[in-house]
C-alpha positions in Angstrom: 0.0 0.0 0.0 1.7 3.3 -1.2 2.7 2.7 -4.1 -0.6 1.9 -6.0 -1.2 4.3 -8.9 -4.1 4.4 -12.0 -2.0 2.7 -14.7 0.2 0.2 -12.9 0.2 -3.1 -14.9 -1.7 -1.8 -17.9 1.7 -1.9 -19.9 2.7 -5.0 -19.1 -0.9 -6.7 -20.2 1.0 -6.5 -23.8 3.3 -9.7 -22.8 1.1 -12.5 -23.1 2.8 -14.8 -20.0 1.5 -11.5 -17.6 -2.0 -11.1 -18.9 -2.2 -15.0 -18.9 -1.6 -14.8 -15.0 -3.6 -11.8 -14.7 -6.8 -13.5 -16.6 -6.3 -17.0 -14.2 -6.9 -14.2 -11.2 -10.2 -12.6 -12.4 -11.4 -16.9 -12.7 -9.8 -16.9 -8.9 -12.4 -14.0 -8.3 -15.1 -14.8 -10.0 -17.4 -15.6 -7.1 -16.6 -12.0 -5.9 -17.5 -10.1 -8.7 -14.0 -8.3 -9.2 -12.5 -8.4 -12.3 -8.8 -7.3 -12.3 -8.0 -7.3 -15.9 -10.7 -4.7 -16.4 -9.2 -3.0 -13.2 -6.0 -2.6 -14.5 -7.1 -1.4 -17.8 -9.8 0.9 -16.9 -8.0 2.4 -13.7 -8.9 6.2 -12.3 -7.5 8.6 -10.2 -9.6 7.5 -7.6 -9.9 3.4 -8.3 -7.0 2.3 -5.8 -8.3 4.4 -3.1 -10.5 1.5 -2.5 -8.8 -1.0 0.1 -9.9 -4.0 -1.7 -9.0 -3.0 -5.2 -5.6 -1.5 -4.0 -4.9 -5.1 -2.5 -6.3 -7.2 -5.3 -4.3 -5.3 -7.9 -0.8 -5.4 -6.2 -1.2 -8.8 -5.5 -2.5 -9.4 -8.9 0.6 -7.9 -10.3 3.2 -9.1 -8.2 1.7 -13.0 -9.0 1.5 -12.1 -12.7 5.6 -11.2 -12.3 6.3 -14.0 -10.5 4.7 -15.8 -13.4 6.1 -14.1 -16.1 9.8 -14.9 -14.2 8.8 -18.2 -13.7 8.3 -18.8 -18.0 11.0 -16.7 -18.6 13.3 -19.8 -16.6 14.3 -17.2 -13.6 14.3 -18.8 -10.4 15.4 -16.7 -7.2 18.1 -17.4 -4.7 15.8 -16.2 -2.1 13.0 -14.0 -2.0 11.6 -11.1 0.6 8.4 -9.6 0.9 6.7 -6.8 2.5 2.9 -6.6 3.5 0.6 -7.4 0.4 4.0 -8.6 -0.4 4.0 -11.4 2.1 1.5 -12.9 -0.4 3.5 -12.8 -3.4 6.4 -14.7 -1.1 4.0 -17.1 0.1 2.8 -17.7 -3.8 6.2 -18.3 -4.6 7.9 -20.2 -2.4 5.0 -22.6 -3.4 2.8 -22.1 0.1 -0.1 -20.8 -1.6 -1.7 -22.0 -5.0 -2.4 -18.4 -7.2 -6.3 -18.6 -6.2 -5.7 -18.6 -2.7 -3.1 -15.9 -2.6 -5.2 -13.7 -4.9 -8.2 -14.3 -3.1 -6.2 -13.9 0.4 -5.5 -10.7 -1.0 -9.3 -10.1 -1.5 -10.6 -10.9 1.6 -8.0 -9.2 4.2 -9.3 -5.9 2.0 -12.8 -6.8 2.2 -12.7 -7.3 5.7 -10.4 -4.2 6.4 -13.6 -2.1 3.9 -16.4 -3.5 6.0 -14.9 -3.3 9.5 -15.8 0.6 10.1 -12.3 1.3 11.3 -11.5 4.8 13.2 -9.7 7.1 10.5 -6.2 6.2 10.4 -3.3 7.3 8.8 0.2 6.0 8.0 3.7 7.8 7.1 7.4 7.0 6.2 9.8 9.5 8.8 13.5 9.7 8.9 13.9 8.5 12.2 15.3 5.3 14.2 13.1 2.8 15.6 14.1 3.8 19.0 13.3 7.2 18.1 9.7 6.8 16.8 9.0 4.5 20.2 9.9 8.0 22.5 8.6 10.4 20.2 5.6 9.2 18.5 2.2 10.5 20.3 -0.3 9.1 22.0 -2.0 5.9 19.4 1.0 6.5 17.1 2.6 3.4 16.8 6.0 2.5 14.6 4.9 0.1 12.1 7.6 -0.9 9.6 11.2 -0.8 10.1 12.6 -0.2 7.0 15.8 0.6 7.5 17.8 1.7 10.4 16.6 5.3 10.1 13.3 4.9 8.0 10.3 3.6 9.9 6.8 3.8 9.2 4.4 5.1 11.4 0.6 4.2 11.9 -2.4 5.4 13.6 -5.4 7.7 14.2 -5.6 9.9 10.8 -5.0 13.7 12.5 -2.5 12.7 14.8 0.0 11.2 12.0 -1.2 14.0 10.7 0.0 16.5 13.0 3.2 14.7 13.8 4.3 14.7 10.3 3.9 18.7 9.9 5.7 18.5 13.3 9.0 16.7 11.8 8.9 18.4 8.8 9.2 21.6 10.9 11.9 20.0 12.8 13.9 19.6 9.5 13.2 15.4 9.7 12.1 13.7 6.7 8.0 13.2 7.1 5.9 12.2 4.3 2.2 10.8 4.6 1.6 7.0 2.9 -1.6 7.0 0.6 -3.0 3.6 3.1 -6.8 4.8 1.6 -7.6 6.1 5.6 -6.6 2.9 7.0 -3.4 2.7 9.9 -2.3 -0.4 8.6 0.0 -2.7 10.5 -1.2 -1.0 14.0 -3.2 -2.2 16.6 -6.3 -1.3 14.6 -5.8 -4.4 12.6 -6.4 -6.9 15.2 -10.6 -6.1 14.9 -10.7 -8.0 11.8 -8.8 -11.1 12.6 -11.6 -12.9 13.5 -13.9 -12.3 10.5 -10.3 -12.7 8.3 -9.9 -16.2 9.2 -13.6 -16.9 9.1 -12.9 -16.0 5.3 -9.6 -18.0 4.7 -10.8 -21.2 6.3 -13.0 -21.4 2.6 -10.0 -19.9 0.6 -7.1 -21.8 1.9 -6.4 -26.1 1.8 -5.0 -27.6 4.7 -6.4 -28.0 8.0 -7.1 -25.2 10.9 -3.2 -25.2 12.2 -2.4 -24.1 8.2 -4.5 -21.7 7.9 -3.3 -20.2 11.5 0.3 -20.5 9.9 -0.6 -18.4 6.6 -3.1 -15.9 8.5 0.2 -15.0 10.7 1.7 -12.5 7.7 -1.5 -11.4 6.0 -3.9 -9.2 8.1 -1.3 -6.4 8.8 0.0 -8.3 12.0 1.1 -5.6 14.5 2.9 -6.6 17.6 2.9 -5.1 20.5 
């Protein structure tokens, strides 16, 4: 989430192995009435704002590249993913089948779309872990630790808010993540585990200690 944008993928429906991929997802989805293809193509401004088809179409995507490696006789010496991209990791290193990462990818949006969430709000600062942990305010929570001075922050909309104008006036690198009103990988998340799993137990094989393993990296697992 971030770095979704009206146009991403539309290019690459030209090379036949992608779109191939990218039409196997929209028969993944079929029961849900989401057709990515037509998603990618017929993107907006406004289109990735919504949770579900922000997740759908990364996820789409990165499968579709993984794919598209995969014909092209690539195989990587390790892989490494990051929130929706947990999903592409799991699709490749063979632990989910395409239909249940895509529609993995479905359901942790629909769930986040229908939970009613409190605004929240998420942003990359220049600061250390250690740093966000005795400066952030009250509900702000550091999310992701990117790197030893880049962490993402997450948590109720006008505080992030606030904080972020607050850095920037301090000189520290501050810059608001497009998460589509949602504090992602906060304490927030943790409402929609139940009705999450509820909806993977259908999508996913494998008995109930499975689908505990694979819910573990999927629903924006914040811990405290």
């Amino acid at each position: 989430m971030g770095t979704q944008w009206a146009g991403m993928g539309h290019s690459l429906m030209q090379l036949p192995d992608f779109k191939e991929s990218i039409l196997q997802s929209d028969v993944a989805l079929k029961d849900t009435g989401l057709v990515v293809s037509r998603l990618l193509i017929e993107a907006d401004d406004t289109t990735f704002e919504d949770t579900v088809n922000a997740f759908v179409g990364l996820a789409a995507i990165q499968i579709a590249l993984i794919d598209l490696l995969r014909k092209m006789g690539l195989q990587p010496d390790g892989i490494i993913g990051h929130s929706v991209g947990e999903l592409a990791c799991g699709y490749a290193d063979g632990s989910f089948t395409h239909s249940e990462a895509i529609l993995a990818a479905y359901w942790r949006g629909h769930c986040i779309k229908v939970a009613d969430l409190p605004a929240g709000g998420m942003a990359a600062v220049g600061l250390t872990w250690e740093e966000c942990i005795s400066q952030c305010p009250q509900g702000v929570v550091p999310a992701c630790h990117n790197a030893e001075d880049s962490v993402t922050i997450s948590g109720p909309q006008d505080a992030v808010r606030t904080f972020v104008s607050e850095l920037k006036e301090q000189g520290v690198f501050a810059k608001e993540v497009r998460s589509a009103g949602v504090a992602f990988h906060s304490y927030y998340m943790a409402s929609i585990a139940p009705n999450l799993l509820a909806a993977l137990k259908k999508v996913w094989r494998g008995g109930a200690d499975d689908v505990g393993v694979k819910c573990a990296t999927i629903y924006g697992g914040y811990s405290p």
